[in-house]
C-alpha positions in Angstrom: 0.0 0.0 0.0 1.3 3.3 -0.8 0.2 6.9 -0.1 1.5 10.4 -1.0 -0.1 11.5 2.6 1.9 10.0 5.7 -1.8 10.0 7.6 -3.4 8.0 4.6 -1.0 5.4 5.5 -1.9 4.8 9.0 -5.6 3.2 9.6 -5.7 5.1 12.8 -4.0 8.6 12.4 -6.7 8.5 9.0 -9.5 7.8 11.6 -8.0 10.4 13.9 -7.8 13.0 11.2 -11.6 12.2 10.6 -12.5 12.6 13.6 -11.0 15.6 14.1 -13.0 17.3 10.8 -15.8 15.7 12.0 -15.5 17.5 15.4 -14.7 21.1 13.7 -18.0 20.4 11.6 -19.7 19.9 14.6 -18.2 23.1 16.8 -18.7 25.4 13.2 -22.2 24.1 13.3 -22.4 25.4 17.1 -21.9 28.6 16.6 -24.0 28.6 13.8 -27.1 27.6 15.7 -26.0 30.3 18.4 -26.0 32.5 15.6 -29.6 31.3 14.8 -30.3 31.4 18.0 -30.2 35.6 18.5 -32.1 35.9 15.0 -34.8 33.6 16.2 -35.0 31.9 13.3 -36.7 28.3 14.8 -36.1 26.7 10.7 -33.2 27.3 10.6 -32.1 25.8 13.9 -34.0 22.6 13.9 -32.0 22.8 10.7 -28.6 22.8 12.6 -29.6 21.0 15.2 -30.2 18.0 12.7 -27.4 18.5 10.6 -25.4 18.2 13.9 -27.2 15.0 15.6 -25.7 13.2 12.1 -22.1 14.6 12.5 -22.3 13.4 16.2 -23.3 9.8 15.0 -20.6 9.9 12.4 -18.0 11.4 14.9 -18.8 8.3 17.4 -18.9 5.7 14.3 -15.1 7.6 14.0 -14.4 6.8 17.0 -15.4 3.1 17.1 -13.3 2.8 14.2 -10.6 4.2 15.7 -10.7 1.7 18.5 -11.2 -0.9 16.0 -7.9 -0.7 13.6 -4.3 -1.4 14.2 -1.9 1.6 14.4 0.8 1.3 12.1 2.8 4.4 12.5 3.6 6.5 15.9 1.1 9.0 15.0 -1.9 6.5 14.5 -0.5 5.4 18.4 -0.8 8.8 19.6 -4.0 9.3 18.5 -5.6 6.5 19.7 -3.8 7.2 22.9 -5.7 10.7 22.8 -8.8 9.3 22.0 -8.2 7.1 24.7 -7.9 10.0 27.2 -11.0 11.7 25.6 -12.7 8.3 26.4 -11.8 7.6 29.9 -13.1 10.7 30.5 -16.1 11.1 29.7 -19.2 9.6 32.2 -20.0 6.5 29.9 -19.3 3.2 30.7 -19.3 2.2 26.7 -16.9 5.1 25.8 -14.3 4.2 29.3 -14.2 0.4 27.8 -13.5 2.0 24.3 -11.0 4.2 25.9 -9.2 1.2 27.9 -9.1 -1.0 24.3 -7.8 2.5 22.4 -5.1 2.8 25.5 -4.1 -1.0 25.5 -3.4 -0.5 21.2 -1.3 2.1 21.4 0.9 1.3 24.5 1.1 -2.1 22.8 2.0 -0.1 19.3 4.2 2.1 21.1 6.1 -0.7 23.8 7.0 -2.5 20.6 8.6 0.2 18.5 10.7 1.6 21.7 8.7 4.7 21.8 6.6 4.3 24.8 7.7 6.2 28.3 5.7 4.3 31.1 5.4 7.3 33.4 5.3 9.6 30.8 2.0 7.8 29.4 0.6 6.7 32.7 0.8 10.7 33.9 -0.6 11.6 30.6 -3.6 9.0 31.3 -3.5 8.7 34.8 -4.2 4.8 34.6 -2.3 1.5 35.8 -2.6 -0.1 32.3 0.7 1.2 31.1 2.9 -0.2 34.1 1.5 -3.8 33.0 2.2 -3.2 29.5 5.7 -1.4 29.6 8.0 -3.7 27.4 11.9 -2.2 28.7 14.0 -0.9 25.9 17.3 -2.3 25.2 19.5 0.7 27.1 16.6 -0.2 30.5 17.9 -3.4 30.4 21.5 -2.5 30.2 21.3 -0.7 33.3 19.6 -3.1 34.9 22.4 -5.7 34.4 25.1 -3.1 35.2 
């Protein structure tokens, strides 16, 4: 597979980059109805307002998807580890499972290329998943023996 676009490559930084024009959509589409809002025009925002309740379905189909493919690049990893963050966040127990599968892939992703920072990660998450999961680099073990 080849692609002029380094984010085309990836199946997760391309869902991530979705996602994120998805989400613009849907804050453009905010002020909009805000907009509507002071002109009192009720058309146009049930208008709006349904125009966004499909880019929120398609934003959380992206993010399903995102959980769902294999990170193939550091970027795709970082974004899922993001979404992963956005996920454990929010006050749904569907989206914090989500969020725990998205933070597994990418420490897994990230352990195996050398690229992943235990505490670094686990400050930036604030979970225990990336102790379990930390895979020591060839220098860590080096100083280990020493």
């Amino acid at each position: 597979m080849t692609a002029a676009d380094p984010i085309e490559f990836c199946p997760a930084a391309a869902c991530a980059a979705a996602l994120v024009r998805l989400e613009g959509f849907i804050n453009h589409l905010a002020r909009l109805h805000e907009h509507a809002q002071l002109a009192r025009s009720q058309d146009l925002m049930r208008q709006l307002e349904a125009i966004s309740g499909e880019l929120l379905l398609a934003a959380d189909e992206a993010r399903t998807r995102l959980a769902q493919v294999d990170a193939i690049s550091a970027a795709g990893a970082m974004a899922q580890l993001l979404a992963a963050i956005r996920d454990g966040r929010v006050r749904d127990d569907a989206e914090r499972e989500r969020g725990r599968d998205l933070e597994a892939k990418a420490i897994r992703f990230l352990a195996n290329a050398n690229l992943y920072d235990a505490r670094f990660c686990g400050a930036l998450s604030q979970t225990r998943l990336g102790g379990r999961l930390h895979v020591p680099n060839d220098r860590e073990q080096m100083q280990q023996i020493v």
